[in-house]
N, C-alpha and C positions, 0 to 999 in steps of 0.2 A: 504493500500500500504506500501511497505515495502523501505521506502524513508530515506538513509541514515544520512542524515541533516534535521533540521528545515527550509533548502531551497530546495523548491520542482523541482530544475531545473539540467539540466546535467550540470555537473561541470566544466566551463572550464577557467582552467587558469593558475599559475607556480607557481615556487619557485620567488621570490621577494627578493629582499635585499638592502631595501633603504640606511638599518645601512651602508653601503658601499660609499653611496655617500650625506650622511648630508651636507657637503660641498657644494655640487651643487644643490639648491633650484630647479635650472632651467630644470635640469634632471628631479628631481624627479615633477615637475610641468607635464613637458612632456609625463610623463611616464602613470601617470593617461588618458593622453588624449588619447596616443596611444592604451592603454589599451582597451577604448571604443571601438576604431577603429575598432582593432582586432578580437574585439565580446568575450574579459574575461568577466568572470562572479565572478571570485575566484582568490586570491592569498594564497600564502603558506610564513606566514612570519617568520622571527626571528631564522632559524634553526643554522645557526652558531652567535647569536647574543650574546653570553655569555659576552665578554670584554663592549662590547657597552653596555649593561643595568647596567653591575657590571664593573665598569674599573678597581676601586680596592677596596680589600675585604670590604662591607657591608655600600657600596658608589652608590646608584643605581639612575639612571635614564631612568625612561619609557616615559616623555615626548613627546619624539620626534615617539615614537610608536600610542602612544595614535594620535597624532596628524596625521600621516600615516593612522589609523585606520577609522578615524574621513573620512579624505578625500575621501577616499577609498569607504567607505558607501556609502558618498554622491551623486554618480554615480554608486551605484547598484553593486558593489563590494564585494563580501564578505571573509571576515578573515579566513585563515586557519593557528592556531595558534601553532608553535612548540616550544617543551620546548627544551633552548638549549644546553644540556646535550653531545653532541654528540663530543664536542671539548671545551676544558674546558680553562679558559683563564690561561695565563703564570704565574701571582703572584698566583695561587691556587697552581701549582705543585712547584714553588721554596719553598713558606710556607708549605706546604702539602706533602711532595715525597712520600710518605706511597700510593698516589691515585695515582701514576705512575703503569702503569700495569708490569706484571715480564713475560717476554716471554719465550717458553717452551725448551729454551736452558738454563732458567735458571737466564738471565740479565734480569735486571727492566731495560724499559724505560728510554730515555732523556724526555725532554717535546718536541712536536712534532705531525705535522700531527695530525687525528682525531682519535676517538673511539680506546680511550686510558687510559682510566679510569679502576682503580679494582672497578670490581660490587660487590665485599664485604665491600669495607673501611665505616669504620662509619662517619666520615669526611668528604668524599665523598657524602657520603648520606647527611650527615648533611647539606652541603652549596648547596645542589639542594634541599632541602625541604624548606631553608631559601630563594635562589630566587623564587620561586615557588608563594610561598606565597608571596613575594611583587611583581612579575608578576600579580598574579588573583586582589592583592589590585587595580593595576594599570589601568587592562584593563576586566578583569572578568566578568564586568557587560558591555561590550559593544552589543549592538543591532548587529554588524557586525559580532561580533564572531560565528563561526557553524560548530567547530570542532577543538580538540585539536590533536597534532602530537607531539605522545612520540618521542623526539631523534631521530637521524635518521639514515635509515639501521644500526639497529641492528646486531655485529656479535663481533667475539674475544673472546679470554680466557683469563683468568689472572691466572699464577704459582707463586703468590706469598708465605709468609707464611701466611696470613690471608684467603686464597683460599684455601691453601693444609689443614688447618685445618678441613673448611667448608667441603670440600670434605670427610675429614676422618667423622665427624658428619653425614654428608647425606646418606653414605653408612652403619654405625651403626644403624640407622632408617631403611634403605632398607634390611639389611642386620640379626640385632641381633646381630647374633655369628659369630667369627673369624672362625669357621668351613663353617658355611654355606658360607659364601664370597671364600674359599679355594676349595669349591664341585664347586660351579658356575664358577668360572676362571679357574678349573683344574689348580691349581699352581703345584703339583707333577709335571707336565712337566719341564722339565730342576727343578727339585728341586727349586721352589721358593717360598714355601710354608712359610705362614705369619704367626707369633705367635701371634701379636694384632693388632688392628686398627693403633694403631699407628706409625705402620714398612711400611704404604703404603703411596706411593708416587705418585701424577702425571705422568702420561707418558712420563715424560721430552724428547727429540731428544737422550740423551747421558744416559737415563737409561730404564727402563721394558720398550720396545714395542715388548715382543713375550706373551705378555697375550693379545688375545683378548677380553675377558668379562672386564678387566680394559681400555681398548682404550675407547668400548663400552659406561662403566658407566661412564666414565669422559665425556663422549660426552651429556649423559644423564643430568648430574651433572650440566653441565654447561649452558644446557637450565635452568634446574630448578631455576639458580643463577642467569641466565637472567632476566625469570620471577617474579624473587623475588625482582630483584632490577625495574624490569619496574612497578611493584605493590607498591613500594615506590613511585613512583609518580603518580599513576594512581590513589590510595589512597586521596591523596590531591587535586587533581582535582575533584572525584567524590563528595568527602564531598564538598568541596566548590562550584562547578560549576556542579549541581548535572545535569542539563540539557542540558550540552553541551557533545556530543560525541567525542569518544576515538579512535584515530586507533594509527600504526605506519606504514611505507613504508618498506614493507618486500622489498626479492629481490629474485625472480624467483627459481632457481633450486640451491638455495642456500645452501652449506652442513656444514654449522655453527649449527644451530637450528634448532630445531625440531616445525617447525610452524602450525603444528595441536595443539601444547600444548600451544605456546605464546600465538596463537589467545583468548584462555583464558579468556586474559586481556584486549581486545578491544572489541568495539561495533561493527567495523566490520573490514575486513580486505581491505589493497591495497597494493600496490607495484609497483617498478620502471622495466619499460622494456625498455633492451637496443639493441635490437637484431642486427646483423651484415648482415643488410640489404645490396644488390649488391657485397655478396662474391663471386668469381669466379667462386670457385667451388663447388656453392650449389646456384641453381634457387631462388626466391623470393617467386613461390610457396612451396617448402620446408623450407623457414624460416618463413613463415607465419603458416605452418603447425605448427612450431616449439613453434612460438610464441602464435599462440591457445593453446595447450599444455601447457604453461607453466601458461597463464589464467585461464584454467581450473585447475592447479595445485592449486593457490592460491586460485582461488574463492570455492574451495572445502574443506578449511578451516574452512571457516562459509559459507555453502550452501545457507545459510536459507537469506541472505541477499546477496544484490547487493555490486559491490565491487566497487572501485576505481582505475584508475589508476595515480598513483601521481606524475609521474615522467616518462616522455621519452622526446625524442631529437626532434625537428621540422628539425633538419638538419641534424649534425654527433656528433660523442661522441669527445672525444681526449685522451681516453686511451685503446681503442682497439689497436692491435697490426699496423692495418694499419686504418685510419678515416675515411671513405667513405662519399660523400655524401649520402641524399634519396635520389633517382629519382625524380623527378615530377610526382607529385599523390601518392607516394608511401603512404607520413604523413597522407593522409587524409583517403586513403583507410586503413590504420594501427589503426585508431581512430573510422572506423567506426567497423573493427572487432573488438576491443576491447568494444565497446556498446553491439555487437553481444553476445559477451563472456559473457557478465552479468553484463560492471561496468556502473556505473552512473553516469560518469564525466573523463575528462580524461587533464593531466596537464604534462605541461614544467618544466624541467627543462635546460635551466633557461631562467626568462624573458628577462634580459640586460646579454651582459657580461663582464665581471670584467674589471679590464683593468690591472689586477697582480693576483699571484697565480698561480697553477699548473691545475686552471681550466680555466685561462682566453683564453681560445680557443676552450671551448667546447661550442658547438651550443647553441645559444638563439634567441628568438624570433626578441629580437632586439639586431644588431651586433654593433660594436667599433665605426661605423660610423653614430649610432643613428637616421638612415631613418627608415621611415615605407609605402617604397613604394619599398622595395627588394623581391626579387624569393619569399624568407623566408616568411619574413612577410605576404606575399599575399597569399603563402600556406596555413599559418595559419591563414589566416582571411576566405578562403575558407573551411576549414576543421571546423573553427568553424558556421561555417553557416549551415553546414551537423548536426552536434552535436545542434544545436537548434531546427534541423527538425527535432530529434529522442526524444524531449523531452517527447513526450506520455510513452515513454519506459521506464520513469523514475521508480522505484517500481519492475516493473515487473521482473521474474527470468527466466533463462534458463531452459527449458523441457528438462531432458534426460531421454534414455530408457536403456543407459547402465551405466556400471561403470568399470573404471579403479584404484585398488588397488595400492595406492604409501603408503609407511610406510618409514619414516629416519631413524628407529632402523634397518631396511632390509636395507637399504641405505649404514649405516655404516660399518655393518657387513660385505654386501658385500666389500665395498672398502678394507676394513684391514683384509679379510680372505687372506691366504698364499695361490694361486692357483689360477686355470682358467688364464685368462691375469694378470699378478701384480699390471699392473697399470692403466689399463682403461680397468673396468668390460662391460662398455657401458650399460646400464642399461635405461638411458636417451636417450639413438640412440632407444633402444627398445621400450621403451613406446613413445615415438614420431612416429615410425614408425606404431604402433598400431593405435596409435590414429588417427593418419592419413587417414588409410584404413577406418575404421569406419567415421570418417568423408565422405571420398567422398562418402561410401554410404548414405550419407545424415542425418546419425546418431549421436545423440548432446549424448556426454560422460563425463560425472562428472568424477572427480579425486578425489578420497576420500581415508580416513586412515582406518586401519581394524576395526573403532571401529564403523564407518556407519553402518546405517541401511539397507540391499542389499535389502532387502523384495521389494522396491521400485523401482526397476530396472529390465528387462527382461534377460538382459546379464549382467556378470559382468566377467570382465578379467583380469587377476592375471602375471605382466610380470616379470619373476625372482625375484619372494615372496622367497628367501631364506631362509628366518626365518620364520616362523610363531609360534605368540605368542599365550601364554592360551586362549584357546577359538575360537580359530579364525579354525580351523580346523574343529571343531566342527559347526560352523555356516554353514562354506562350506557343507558341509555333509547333515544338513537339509537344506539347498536352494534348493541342487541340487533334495533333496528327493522328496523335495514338489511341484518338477518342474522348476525350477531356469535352467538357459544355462548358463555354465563356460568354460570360455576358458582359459589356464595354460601354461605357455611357461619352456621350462629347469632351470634349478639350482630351482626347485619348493620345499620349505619345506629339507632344509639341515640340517638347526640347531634349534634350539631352542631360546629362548628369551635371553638365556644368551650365546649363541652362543656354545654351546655345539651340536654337531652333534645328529639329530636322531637315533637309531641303529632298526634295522629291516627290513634298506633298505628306498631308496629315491623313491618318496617323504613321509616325516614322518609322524606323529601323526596324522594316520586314512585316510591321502589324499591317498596312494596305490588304498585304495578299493572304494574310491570314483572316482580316474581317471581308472582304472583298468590297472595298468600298474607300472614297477617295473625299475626308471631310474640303471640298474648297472655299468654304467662307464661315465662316459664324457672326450670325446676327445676337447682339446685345439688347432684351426688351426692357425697355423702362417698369418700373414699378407702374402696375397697373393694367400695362400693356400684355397682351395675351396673342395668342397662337392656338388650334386646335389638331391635334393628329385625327385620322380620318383610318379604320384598317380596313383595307384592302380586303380579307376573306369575310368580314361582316359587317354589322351595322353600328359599333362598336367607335364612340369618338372621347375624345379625353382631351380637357386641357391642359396647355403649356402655359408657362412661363421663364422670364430670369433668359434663356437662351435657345437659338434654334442653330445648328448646322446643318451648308448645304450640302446636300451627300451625292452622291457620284458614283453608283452601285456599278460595280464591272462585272461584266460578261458572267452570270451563273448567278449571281448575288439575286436571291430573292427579296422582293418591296414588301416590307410587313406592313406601313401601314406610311400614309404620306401628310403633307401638310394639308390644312384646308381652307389657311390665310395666305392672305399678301403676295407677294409677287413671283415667292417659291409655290404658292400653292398648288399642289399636285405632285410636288416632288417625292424625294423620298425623306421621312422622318427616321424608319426604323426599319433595320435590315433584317437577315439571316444566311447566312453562307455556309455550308457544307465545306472542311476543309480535311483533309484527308478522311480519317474514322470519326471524326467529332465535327460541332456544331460551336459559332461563333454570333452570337448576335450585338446586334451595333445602335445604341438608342441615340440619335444625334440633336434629342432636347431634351430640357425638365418637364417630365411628363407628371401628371397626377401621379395617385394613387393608383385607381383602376387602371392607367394604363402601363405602369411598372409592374401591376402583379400578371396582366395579362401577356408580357414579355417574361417574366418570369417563371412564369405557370408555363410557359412555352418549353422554356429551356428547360427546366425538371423534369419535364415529359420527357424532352431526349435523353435525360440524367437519368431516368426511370429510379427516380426518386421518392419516397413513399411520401406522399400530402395526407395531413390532416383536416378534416372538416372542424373548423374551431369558430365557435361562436363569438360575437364581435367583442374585440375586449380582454379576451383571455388570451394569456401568454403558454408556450408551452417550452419546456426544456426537458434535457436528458440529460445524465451523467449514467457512467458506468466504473466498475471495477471487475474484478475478473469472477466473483459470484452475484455479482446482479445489475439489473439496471435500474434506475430513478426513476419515474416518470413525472415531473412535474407541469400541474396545469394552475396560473395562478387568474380568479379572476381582479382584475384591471378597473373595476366599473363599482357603481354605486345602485344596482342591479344584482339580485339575483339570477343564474343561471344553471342550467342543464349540460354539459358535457360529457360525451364520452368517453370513458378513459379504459387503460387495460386493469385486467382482471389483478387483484393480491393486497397486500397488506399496506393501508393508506398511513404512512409510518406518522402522519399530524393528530390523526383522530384516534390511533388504535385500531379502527374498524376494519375486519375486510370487505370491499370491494367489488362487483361485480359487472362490469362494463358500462355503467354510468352513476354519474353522482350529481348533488344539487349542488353547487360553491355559493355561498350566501356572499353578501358586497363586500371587496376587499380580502374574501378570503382565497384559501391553495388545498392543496391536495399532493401529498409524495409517495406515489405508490411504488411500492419495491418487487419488481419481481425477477425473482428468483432465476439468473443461468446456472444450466446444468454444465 
């Protein structure tokens, strides 16, 4: 089993911060009991504790940790240990200003706020390698500990001059020659051509941002300096605490880093979800759609293992633009798709809340008034009784039969390319809405980077791949040969890995003769503005928006379905080609709903893929291990419903099962059944 800790149970429990209330013995006595109550299994300690362990330089006390740790244990508790890197105390930057970060207009930092550190200074490094090690001295060998938490949400760049150097260096390894760097960026444009490494600058706000291939590698550069400085610590934890595991708490749809590359450095991945549950104007089943999506995003990081979720709200956030409560049910049904999705454990942030700060208002399990007999509380003492009932699921991973292609080097590209909309490409509206349709037909979809294996998937679908790097075209080409179903939405294959446009006509490097079809223009619709597709085999029309290409179907290429506006109308909107054993279709606008599932529902037919009849609303997911499969059916709605499910033991009710069941609003259903 693939069980992400030395503790075999689903994880449930928060961020903790006793260092906050040492003062109050009576709190922190309390806080253990309620704990119990609640049905924790896990805390997450120490993540802003930097002044409390070191108050000033190379004065430490773990104490009062050890002693929290001790407690903790001793009621079935266990330690989720974070290094507290993420906000570095006040005497470090007044001694140190050189660790102050330098923002990309230019100015360094006051001291302030969090995740503020140059990930280059040696200093820097030096006084988190020195707590590091009298942390592990302190607490390293505890029986509770079962899992370290590099810093937290990782993101930011630092334009220092110790970063701009680093930067010059990285790109001379990537690069060689001042030539080659000048072919990749097209600096001839506007004459900004480099005579050495050492004439290149960051992207600063007030200097170059008309080189794309420089936006680009500085975006690349700065994961890399991420990873290098999370590898300073991840280093000393492995030598020392060789058997305790590594994550950090990504965050969703995050356009900082590139977290196919960080995951790297962990043993497995998790992350915080904070979604904007009860917005007006978007259903609960579309943020749930939303929030699967963004599951599958990460957990397709590291496939191969179960993820975590380390961080969501049991009530409301307090830096959304407006702080909504959940609903009643909403937390619990949000906790159970999240198991659905593959994690092993799902946690608060935060337990208590503060009673100062700019967070002291965002939801915690226990509020200002320190009951444990509130809405809150009883939510979560519910929601964790559902997550004890899921514990067989521990181990076990999500079955999918498709795959969805996300890459943040296509991510960046797109956002900083001049063209299409300028400032919201929607890319993220796109593959949600994908993933969606495939979802209700019942189909579990991995989100993976182009560097996966597809061999292992019957579908795999490609949403505004603008770039496509070496190779990756190339794979497409034999899937599809060998039998593979692809499905490819517009802006497919424009540039290249350094953002250099393909020339021979879109989409590039070999995809033409694998879609059979030649994008030559893309129109950009205004807000407002609309378009209709029209199919060809029925009566069947669906509107467009956001964008239309003109398509150019060659020779074989059959017209699935054409425009029915403007001065293309009649053309072709939506392909299908036959290319060697497999099937490629080509959707060259943003089509509704209906009319993505009706191209999708296409393609699974050739995938001969098993579809579910799912009533509107309900989500459905799978995991397996090598004695059972999962079946989960979660309803989405404020509705009761009817679905059917397979026959076995509904592991949330106890009950068994017999091919359908009634899901009352907001609730799930996890039936186990049993491989022989």
């Amino acid at each position: 089993m693939n069980f992400i800790t030395k503790a075999p149970v689903m994880l449930r429990g928060g961020d903790y911060n006793p260092d906050q209330w040492l003062d109050r013995p009576d709190i922190l006595e309390a806080d253990i009991r309620m704990m119990k109550k609640a049905g924790m299994n896990s805390v997450t300690l120490g993540v802003f504790a930097w002044a409390a362990y070191e108050p000033r330089e190379g004065e430490y006390n773990f104490t009062w940790l050890r002693e929290i740790m001790d407690r903790l244990y001793d009621q079935g508790i266990y330690t989720e240990l974070a290094t507290p890197t993420g906000a570095k105390p006040n005497w470090l930057a007044r001694k140190y200003p050189e660790v102050l970060r330098v923002q990309s207009n230019g100015v360094r930092d006051h001291q302030g706020m969090r995740h503020n550190h140059c990930l280059t200074s040696p200093i820097y490094r030096q006084k988190v390698e020195e707590l590091l090690n009298h942390l592990i001295d302190a607490v390293g060998d505890h029986p509770g500990l079962i899992l370290w938490h590099i810093s937290n949400e990782l993101g930011g760049e630092c334009y220092c001059p110790l970063c701009q150097e680093r930067f010059r260096s990285w790109l001379k390894e990537k690069y060689h020659t001042i030539d080659a760097l000048n072919h990749a960026w097209w600096t001839s444009f506007w004459s900004h051509h480099y005579d050495s490494f050492d004439e290149v600058e960051p992207p600063f706000d007030n200097g170059e941002q008309s080189l794309n291939g420089l936006k680009l590698d500085w975006r690349r550069f700065t994961t890399w300096n991420m990873m290098d400085y999370v590898h300073s610590e991840t280093a000393i934890l492995r030598k020392r605490t060789p058997n305790v595991p590594i994550t950090t708490n990504l965050m969703e749809y995050f356009p900082g880093l590139d977290y196919h590359k960080l995951q790297r450095e962990l043993d497995f991945v998790c992350w915080d979800s904070y979604p904007h549950w009860g917005r007006p104007d978007r259903s609960t089943t579309v943020t749930a759609g939303m929030t699967a999506f963004d599951h599958a995003l990460i957990r397709g990081c590291k496939p191969d293992k179960p993820f975590l979720l380390m961080e969501s709200t049991p009530s409301l956030v307090n830096w959304h633009e407006y702080n909504k409560l959940k609903r009643p049910g909403v937390n619990r049904m949000s906790a159970i798709q999240t198991v659905a999705c593959g994690a092993d454990g799902v946690q608060y942030f935060q337990w208590r809340k503060g009673r100062g700060g700019s967070e002291q208002f965002h939801g915690a399990v226990v509020d200002h008034d320190g009951r444990d007999d509130t809405r809150v509380f009883n939510e979560v003492t519910a929601t964790n009784e559902a997550l004890a009932a899921l514990t067989p699921v521990c181990g076990s991973l999500p079955k999918a039969d498709a795959a969805m292609i996300f890459d943040w080097d296509n991510r960046w590209a797109l956002d900083d390319a001049w063209g299409m909309q300028i400032k919201q490409k929607n890319l993220r509206e796109t593959c949600c809405q994908l993933y969606a349709q495939l979802n209700h037909c019942g189909v579990e979809t991995d989100v993976v980077g182009v560097d996966a294996d597809l061999n292992r998937y019957k579908l795999v679908v490609l949403p505004m791949l603008f770039m496509t790097k070496p190779g990756f075209a190339q794979k497409i080409r034999e899937y599809v040969e060998n039998g593979g179903i692809v499905v490819a939405t517009y802006l497919l294959g424009y540039v290249d890995e350094s953002t250099l446009c393909w020339l021979g006509g879109f989409p590039g490097d070999g995809l033409r003769e694998v879609f059979g079809v030649t994008a030559s223009e893309l129109d950009t619709l205004y807000p407002g503005e609309g378009n209709r597709a029209i199919w060809v085999k029925s009566s069947q029309q669906s509107s467009i928006k956001d964008y239309c290409e003109l398509l150019q179907p060659a020779e074989g290429t059959e017209v699935v379905a054409v425009y029915g506006q403007d001065f293309y109308s009649g053309h072709a909107a939506v392909t299908h080609h036959v290319f060697g054993k497999g099937h490629a279709y080509y959707i060259g606008a943003r089509l509704d709903d209906a009319g993505n599932a009706a191209v999708l529902r296409a393609a699974l037919a050739d995938a001969k893929v098993h579809l579910r009849d799912l009533p509107q609303g309900v989500e459905y997911h799978c995991r397996e291990s090598e004695n059972a499969r999962y079946h989960f059916y979660i309803n989405t709605t404020q509705s009761a419903v009817k679905v059917q499910v397979e026959s076995g033991a509904d592991l949330l009710s106890g009950k068994n099962v017999l091919g359908s069941m009634e899901l009352k609003p907001y609730d799930a259903c996890a039936i186990e059944e049993k491989v022989k």
